[in-house]
N, C-alpha and C positions, 0 to 999 in steps of 0.2 A: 749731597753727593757722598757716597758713601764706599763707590770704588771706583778705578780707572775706566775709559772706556774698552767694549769688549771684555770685560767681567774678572782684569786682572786685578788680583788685591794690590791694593798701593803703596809704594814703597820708600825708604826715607827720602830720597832723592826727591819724590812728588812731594812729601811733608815739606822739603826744603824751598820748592820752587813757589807753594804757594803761603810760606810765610816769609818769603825774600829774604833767606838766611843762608849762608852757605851747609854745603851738606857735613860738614866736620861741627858744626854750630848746631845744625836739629841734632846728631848724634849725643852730643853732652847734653842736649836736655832729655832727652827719650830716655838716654841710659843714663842718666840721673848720676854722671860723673864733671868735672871740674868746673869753671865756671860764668855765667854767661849774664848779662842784665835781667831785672824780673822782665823787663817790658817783651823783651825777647824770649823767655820762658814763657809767659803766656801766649805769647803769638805764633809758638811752636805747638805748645800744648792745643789751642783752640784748631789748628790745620792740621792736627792729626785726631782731633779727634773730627771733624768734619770729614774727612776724607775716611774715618775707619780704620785707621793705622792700626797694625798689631805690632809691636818689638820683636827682633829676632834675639829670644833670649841669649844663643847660644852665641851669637855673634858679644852681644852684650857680656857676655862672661869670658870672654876672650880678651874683651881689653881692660873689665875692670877687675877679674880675677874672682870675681863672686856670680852666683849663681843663683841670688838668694833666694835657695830651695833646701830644706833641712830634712834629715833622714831620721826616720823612726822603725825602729826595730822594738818590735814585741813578740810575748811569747805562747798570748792567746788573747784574742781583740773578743773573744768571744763572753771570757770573764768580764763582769762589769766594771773593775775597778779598774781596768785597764782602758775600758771602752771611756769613762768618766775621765781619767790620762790624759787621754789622748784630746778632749775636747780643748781641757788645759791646756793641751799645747797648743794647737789650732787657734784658738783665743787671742794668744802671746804672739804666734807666730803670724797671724795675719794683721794684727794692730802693726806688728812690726816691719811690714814689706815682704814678709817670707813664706814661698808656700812649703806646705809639707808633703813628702810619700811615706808612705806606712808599707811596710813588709811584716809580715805576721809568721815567725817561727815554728807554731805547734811544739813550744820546747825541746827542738832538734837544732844538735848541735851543727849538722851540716849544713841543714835551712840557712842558720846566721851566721857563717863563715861565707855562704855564699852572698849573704844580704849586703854585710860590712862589704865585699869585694865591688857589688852592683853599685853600692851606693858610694865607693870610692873612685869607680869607675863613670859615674855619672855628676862626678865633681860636685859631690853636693856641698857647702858652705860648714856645716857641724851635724854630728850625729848623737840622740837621744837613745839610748842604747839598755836594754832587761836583756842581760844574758842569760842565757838556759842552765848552764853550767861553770862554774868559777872554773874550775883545772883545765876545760878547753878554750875559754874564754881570756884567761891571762896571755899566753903567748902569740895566737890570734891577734891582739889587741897591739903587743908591744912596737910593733912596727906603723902601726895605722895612726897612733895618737900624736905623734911627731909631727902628722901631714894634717889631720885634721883635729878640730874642737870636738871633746866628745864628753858626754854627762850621762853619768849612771843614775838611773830611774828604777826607786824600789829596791835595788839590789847591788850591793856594794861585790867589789871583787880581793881577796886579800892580796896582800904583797903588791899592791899596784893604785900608785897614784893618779887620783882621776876624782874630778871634782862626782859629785853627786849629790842627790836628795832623796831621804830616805825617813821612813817612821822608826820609832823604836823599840823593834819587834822581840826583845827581849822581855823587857818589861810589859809591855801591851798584852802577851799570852799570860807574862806571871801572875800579872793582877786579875784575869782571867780567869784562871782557875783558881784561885787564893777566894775568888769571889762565889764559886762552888763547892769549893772547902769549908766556906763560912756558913754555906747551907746546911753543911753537915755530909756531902756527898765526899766519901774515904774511894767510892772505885769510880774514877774518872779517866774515858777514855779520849783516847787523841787521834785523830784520823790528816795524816802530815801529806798526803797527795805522792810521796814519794817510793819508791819501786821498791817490791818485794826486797829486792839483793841488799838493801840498804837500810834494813828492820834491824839487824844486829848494832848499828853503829847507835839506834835511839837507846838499847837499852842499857848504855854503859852507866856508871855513876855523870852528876852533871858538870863537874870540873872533867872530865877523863872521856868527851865524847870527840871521837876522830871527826875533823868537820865533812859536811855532808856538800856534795855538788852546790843543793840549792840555798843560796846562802839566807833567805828570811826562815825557811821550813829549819834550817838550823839554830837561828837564834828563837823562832817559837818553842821548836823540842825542849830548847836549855832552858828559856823560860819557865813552861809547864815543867819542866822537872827540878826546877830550883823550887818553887812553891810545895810541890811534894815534901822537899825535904826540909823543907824549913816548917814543915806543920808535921813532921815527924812519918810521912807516908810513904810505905817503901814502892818503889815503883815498879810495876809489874808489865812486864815484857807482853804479855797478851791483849793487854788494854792497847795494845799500839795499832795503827789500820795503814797500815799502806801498801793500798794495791794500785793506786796511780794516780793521774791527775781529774779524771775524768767524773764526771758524777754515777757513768758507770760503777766504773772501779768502785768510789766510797760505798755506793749501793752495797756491792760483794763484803766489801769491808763491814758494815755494821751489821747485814747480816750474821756477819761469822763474831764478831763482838756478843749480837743478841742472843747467838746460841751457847753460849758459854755458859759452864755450870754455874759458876759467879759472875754473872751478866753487870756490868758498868749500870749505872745510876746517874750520870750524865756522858757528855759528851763533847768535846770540841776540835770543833772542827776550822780549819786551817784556810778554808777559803770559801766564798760563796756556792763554787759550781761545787766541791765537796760536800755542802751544806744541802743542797738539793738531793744528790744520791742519799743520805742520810734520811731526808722527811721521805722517799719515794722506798726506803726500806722501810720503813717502820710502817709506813704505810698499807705496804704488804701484810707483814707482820701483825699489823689490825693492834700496835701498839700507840699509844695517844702521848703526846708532848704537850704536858712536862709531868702528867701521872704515871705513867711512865718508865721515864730516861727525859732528862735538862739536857738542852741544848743550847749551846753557844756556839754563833758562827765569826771567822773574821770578815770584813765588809760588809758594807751597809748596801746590799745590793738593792735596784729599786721594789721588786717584790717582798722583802724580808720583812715589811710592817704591815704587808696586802695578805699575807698568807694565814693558815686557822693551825696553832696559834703565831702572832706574831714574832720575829727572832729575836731574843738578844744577840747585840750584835759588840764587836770591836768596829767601831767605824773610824775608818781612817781616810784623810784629806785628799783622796783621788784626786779630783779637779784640780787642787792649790798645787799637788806632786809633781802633775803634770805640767801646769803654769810656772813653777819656780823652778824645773828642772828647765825648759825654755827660756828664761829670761834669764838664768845664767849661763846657756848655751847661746845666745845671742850677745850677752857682756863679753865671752871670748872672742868669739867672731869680728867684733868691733875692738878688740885689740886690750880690752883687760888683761892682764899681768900678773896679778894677785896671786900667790900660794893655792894651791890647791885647794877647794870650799866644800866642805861634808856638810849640808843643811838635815837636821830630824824635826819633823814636824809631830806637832801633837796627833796622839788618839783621844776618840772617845768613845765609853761606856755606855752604850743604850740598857737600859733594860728594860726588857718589854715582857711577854707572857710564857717565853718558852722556859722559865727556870727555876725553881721551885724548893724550898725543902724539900729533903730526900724522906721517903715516909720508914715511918720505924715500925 
């Protein structure tokens, strides 16, 4: 029997009648609050599931104060390292009793001021949280993190404590290009996904750069331009591409790189979808990678070893990011205490076919 007669779904009250338990007794086992004999647990469990019982979550989070539903905000599910995230979380989160909603920003700052509000509004448990922009994103936040558990993924935010997990995107670009340096490649450019208005702020020296909204695209810039100078290269403002996030944009961008009277000899690029506008200009251009312009992409997306030639890549721990950002979003939830926790997990260096001595 799998519903009441006449085709109503059945409800605790029936759960209760037909394991001869009162209805305050199936309630704490259904909603899995205080405490009751196993023999009674199972006699609950086995008459709801015979009968098709569903839980009324909502009821259920009413008396135990949890929802366990966890909210994810991102800023493009469409990127693969984010898509790879997110499984992470899913993983953690449903081992754990927790389902997840995902909200996808398109890196607007409106999108996720309204996402944080939906998701504070729909009482979710803790939120996993890539903000689009630090400067909108701090004061947005200071109000919200009081009420809820919340973990930065990817992207740290300044002046504001809040646990997180992140790689080390300073180092991970410097060794990057210091790794196309040692090619012998002097005009290496960098294509950072970030908006025309914000070109000026890359070309400063790298102690003296005003921080940029997106906080990884800023610690790559410092990166690549710590390695310049630490191999004595002075950095040239035209080698810079940002016309936006899109593989669009990089497209326009390497174009206008390729037309340059002194054309770059490699190139790195800041994100996978960046990395695709890149092969899909040269392409055009009926230019070949890595005879060429060398390329290096950050993430290991899953095409990047499929493609003619294969990418080197900066592969960094999507899946784990995602999972370790979860399982210390769920250690607060459950009443952790601990100081605030910054986890950086390792990168690594592939290198595959796209990178090459620069020819003399």
């Amino acid at each position: 029997m799998s519903r009441k007669q006449g085709g109503n779904l059945p409800t605790l009250i029936d759960v209760a009648k037909l394991a001869q338990v009162s209805t305050a007794t199936a309630s704490r086992v259904l909603g899995e609050y205080g405490s009751v004999s196993e023999k009674t647990r199972v006699r609950v469990q086995d008459a709801a599931e015979q009968l098709g019982y569903k839980p009324n979550t909502l009821a259920r989070s009413l008396i135990t104060g949890q929802t366990h539903t966890l909210g994810v905000i991102f800023p493009d599910i469409e990127n693969s390292f984010f898509a790879h995230a997110f499984m992470g979380i899913q993983k953690i989160a449903h081992s754990s009793g927790f389902e997840v909603l995902l909200i996808n920003t398109d890196e607007d700052a409106h999108t996720e001021q309204k996402a944080l509000d939906t998701f504070a509004a729909k009482r979710v448990d803790g939120i996993i949280f890539v903000p689009a922009e630090q400067s909108i994103a701090a004061p947005i936040l200071n109000g919200l993190v009081a009420a809820i558990p919340l973990v930065l993924l990817d992207r740290k935010i300044e002046n504001l404590e809040l646990d997180s997990v992140v790689i080390d995107n300073f180092e991970a670009a410097k060794d990057a290009t210091a790794r196309l340096i040692d090619l012998g490649h002097r005009r290496i450019a960098l294509l950072t996904g970030t908006s025309p208005a914000e070109t000026n702020v890359l070309t400063s020296e790298a102690t003296n750069v005003t921080p940029l909204n997106s906080y990884t695209t800023q610690l790559r810039t410092l990166g690549y331009q710590a390695a310049l100078k630490e191999r004595g290269i002075a950095l040239d403002p035209e080698l810079i591409g940002a016309e936006g996030f899109h593989p669009s944009d990089a497209a326009n961008a390497t174009r206008k790189l390729m037309d340059l009277a002194d054309r770059p000899t490699a190139i790195l690029a800041l994100d996978s979808l960046l990395t695709l506008g890149v092969l899909k200009s040269l392409s055009e251009l009926g230019l070949k990678c890595p005879q060429d312009v060398s390329l290096i992409s950050f993430d290991d997306a899953d095409w990047s070893a499929f493609v003619l030639p294969p990418i080197s890549v900066v592969a960094q721990p999507d899946f784990d990011l995602g999972a370790q950002a979860c399982a210390l979003l769920i250690s607060r939830i459950q009443g952790e205490s601990k100081p605030t926790i910054s986890i950086t997990l390792p990168t690594q260096f592939i290198n595959r076919k796209s990178i090459a001595a620069v020819s003399s």
